[in-house]
N, C-alpha and C positions, 0 to 999 in steps of 0.2 A: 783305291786311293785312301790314304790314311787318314780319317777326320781331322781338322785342325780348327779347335773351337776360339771365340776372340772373347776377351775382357776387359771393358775400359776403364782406363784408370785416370785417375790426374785429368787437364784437359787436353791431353792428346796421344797417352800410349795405350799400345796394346798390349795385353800380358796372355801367350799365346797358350792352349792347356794341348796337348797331343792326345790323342785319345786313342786308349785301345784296348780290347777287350777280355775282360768283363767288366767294363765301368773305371777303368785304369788309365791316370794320364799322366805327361810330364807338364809342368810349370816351367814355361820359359821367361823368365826376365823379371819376377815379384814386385815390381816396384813397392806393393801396396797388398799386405796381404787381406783386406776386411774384402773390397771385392771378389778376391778368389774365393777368401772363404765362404762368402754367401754363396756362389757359381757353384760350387761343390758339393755345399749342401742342398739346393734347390735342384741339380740335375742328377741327384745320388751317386756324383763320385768322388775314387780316393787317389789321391796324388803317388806315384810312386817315384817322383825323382825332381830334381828342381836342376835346370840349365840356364847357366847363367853369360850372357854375353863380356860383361864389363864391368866396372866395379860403381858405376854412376850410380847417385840416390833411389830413382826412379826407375833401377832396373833390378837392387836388390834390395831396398828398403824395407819389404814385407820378409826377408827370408827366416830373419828370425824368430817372428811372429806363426808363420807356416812351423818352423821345427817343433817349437813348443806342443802344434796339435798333433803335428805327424811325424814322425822319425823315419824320414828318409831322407837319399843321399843329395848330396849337393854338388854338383859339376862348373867349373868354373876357369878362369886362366890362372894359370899359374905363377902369371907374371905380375896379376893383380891382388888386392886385399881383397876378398869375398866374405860376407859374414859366414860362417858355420859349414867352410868349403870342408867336404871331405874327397874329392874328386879334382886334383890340379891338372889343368891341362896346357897343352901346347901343339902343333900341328903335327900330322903324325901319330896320335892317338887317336882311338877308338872309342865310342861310348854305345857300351851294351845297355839294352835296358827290357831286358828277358822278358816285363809284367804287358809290354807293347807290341813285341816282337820286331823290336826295330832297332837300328844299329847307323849311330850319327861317324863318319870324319869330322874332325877337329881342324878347324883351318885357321894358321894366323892371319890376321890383317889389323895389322894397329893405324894409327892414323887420326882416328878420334879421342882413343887414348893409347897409351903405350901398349897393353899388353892385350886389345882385343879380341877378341875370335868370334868365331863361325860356327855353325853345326851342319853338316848338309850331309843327306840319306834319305832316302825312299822318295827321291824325287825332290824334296825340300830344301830350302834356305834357309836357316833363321840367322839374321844378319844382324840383330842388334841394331847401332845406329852407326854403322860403316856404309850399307848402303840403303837407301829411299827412295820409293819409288820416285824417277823425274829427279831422284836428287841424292844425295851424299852427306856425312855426318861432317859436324864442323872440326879443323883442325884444333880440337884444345890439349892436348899431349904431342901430338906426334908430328911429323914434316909430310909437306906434300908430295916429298916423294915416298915417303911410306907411304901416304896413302892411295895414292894413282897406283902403287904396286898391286896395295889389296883390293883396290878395283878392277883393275888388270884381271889377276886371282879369280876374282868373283863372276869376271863378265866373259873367260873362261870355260865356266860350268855348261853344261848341254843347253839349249835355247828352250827345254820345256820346263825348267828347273824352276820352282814354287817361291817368291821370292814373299818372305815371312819377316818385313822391319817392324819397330817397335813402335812407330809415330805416324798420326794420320798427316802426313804433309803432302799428299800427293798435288791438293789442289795448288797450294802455295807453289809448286815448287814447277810445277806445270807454266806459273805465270811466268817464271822464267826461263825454262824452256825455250816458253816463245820470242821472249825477249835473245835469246840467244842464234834462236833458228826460224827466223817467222814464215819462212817459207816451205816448212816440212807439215807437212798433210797429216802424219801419222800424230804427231803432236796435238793440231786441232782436233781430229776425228780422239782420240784419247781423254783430252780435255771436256770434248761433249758428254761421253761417256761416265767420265767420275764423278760430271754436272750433275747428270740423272739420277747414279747412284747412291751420290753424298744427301741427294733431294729426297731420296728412297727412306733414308739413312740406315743405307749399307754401309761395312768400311771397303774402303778403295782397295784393300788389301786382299790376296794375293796377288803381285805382278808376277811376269814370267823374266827369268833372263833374256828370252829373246824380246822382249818386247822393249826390256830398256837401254838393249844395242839401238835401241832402232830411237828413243824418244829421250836418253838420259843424257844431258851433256857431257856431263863429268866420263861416261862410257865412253865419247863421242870428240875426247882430244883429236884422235889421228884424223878424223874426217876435214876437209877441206874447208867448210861452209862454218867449221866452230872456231877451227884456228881463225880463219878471216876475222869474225866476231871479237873473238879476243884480244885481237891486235887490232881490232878498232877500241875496244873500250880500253886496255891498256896505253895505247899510243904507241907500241914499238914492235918490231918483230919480235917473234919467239920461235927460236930454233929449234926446238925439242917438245916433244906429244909433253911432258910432264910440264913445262914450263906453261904451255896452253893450260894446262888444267889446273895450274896453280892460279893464275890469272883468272881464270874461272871461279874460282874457291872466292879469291879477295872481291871479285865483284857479287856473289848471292850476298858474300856477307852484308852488304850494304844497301844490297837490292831491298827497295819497296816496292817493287812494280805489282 
């Protein structure tokens, strides 16, 4: 299993480093590069690539601060503005990265913003903030039916698949969960668990694909039990798995629970 070390930044992302051997990793998501840079220098490694999910503050806001120390390449969409991209992408590409030995597909899924992606290889996800554990990035670009697509896309991938988002929201987003399915076991038995962990203060992070078929809602349109919910808190029917999870989207948004 390929090390995948965590760095936090701001108060709630993670900026992920891939790690691989001799002391070589990628930087995924820079928001902020002062704590990378310490990470770096206190566990004696050197950056060989920087991946970038989206164009948001918080995800490349360090990249250009990193180039200055290091001169490597920078991977990012190609549909968005990325500081210092030398690497455009789109789905259908491949991203080599020889110093790791490892080798990402490129997946579109816009939705949170127009031109987002994915990287998934060696068993991994880094999802940016399309998807969260228990939860989903908010529509500020894109339509609900982009983005139910690139959840669709995502929830797809093999059920042991490393799921690597950018935000500790698992707890928050668990509260609604429940509110949406209060009668699914796997949910509370989940919720226990991130209790303990977050109490630990591990992050919540890696989920599996298989585990957020079974506890994510937004995953969880076509099931029976989430449509009902949604056409309770909406008031009307909803013909279509995409309409339920749009209905879904408009209620976290306002969700306090």
């Amino acid at each position: 299993m390929t090390p995948v070390l965590h760095v936090p930044a701001f108060e709630d992302n993670y900026i992920w480093l891939i790690r691989g051997a001799p002391g070589q990793v990628a930087i995924v998501d820079p928001g902020d590069a002062g704590p990378v840079l310490d990470f770096l220098a206190r566990e004696r490694l050197t950056p060989a690539a920087i991946l970038c999910t989206h164009h948001h503050g918080d995800h490349v806001g360090g990249v250009q601060d990193l180039l200055r120390r290091h001169a490597i390449p920078v991977y990012g969409p190609a549909r968005e503005r990325i500081p210092g991209l030398t690497h455009p992408l789109a789905e259908g590409d491949r991203v080599r990265l020889p110093e790791l030995a490892l080798e990402f597909a490129v997946l579109d899924v816009p939705g949170h913003t127009h031109g987002h992606i994915a990287y998934y290889g060696a068993g991994m996800l880094f999802c940016g903030d399309t998807l969260f554990s228990a939860g989903c990035g908010r529509l500020f670009e894109g339509t609900a039916e982009e983005m139910y697509r690139s959840l669709t896309k995502l929830a797809a991938l093999p059920p042991d698949t490393l799921v690597y988002c950018a935000h500790e929201y698992t707890a928050a987003n668990l509260r609604f969960a429940i509110a949406v399915e209060p009668d699914n076991a796997e949910i509370r038995a989940y919720q226990r668990e991130i209790s303990e962990r977050r109490a630990r203060g591990e992050p919540s992070l890696p989920s599996t694909i298989g585990r957020e078929r079974r506890i994510n809602p937004f995953l969880r349109a076509a099931e029976a039990s989430v449509r009902r919910a949604a056409e309770r808190h909406g008031g009307r029917r909803l013909a279509e798995n995409v309409n339920v999870f749009a209905e879904l989207r408009r209620w976290k948004d306002d969700f306090r629970g």
